[in-house]
C-alpha positions in Angstrom: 105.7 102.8 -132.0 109.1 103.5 -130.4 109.3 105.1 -127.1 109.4 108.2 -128.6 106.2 108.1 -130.1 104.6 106.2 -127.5 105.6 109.8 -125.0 104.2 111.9 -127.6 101.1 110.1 -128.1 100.5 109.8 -124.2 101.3 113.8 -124.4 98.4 114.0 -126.5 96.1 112.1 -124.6 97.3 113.5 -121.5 96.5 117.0 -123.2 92.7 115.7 -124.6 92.2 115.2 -120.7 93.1 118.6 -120.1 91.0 119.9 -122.5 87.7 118.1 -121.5 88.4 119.1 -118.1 88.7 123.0 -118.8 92.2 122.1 -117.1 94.8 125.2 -117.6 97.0 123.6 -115.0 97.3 120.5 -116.9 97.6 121.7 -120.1 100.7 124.7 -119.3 102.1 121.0 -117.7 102.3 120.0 -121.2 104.0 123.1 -123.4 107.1 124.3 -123.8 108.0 127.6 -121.7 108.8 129.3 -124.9 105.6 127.2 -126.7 102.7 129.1 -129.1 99.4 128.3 -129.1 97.7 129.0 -132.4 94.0 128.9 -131.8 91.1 129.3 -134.6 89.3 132.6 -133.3 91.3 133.9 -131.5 94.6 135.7 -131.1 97.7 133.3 -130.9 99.4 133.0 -127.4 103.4 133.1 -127.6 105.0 132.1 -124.4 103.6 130.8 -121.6 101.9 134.1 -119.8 100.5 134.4 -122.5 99.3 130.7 -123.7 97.8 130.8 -120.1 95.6 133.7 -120.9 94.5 132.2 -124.7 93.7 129.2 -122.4 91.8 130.7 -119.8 89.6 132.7 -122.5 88.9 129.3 -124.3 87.9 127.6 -121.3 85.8 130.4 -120.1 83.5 130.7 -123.5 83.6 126.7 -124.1 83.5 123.5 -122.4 85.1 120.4 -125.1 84.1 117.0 -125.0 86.4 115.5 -127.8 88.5 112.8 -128.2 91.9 112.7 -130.4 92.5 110.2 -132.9 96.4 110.3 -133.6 96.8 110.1 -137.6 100.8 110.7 -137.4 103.8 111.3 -135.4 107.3 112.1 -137.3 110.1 112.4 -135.5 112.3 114.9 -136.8 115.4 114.6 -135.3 116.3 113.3 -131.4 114.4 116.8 -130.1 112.2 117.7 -132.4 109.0 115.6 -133.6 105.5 116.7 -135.3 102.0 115.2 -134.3 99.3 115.3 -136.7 95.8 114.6 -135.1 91.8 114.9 -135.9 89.5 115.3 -133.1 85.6 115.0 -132.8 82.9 115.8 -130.2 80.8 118.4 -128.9 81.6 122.0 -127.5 79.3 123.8 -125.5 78.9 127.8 -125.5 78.7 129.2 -122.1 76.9 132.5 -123.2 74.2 130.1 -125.1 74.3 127.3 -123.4 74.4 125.3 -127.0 75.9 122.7 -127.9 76.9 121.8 -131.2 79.3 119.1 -132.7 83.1 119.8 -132.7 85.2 118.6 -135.3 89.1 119.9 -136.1 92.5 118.4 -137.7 95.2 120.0 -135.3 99.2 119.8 -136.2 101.5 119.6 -133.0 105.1 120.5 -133.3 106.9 118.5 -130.1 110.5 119.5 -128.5 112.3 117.2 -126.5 112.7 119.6 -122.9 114.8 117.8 -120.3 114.0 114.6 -121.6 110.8 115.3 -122.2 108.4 115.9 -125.0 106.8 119.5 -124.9 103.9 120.9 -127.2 106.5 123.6 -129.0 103.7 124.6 -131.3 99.9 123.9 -131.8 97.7 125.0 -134.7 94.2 123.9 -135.5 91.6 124.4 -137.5 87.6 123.3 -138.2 86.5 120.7 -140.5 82.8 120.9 -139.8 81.6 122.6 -142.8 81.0 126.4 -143.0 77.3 127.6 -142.1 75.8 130.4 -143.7 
């Protein structure tokens, strides 16, 4: 890994911490100002206002306990770079108080802020199978 990759990759495990904490400090740390937040049920935050409140709803229905397994980072150019990651764990519901395995593939687009790398982007999406 160069040392562009190695800052992206501790991005990402700076943001797993984040996330297993309920952290919405640590994670707005971590985007862009302009960033997006694309987020499998429920409506996308654009900017960060906005990427705070997608956030805070997450964090107050769910708590995460995953970990991040880094499959890929590209850089495309000296500001620009994509992640590609799979994570697995457990989420709990807050309403239910169930918990049930967590498993997603998640693709990170990165931009180069100041001299350092930003989450730009974020999409993920399940791979547990569908339940009836």
């Amino acid at each position: 890994m160069n040392a562009d990759e190695r800052a992206i990759n501790d991005v990402l495990s700076q943001y797993e911490a984040a996330l297993n904490a309920s952290d919405a400090n640590a994670v707005m740390r971590l985007y862009a100002g302009d960033g997006v937040f694309l987020p499998q049920h429920f409506q996308p935050g654009v900017g960060a206002a906005e990427i705070r409140r997608t956030y805070d709803s997450v964090f107050s229905a769910i708590q995460l306990s995953v970990t991040f397994e880094v499959q890929e980072i590209l850089q495309l150019s000296p500001f620009w770079a994509i992640a590609r990651t799979r994570s697995n764990g457990t989420v709990k519901v807050h309403a239910t108080g169930e918990s049930k395995e967590e498993a997603n593939q998640e693709l990170f687009l990165f931009q180069k802020v100041e001299g350092t790398w930003k989450i730009a982007r974020y999409a993920f999406s399940t791979t547990n199978p569908a339940t009836a």
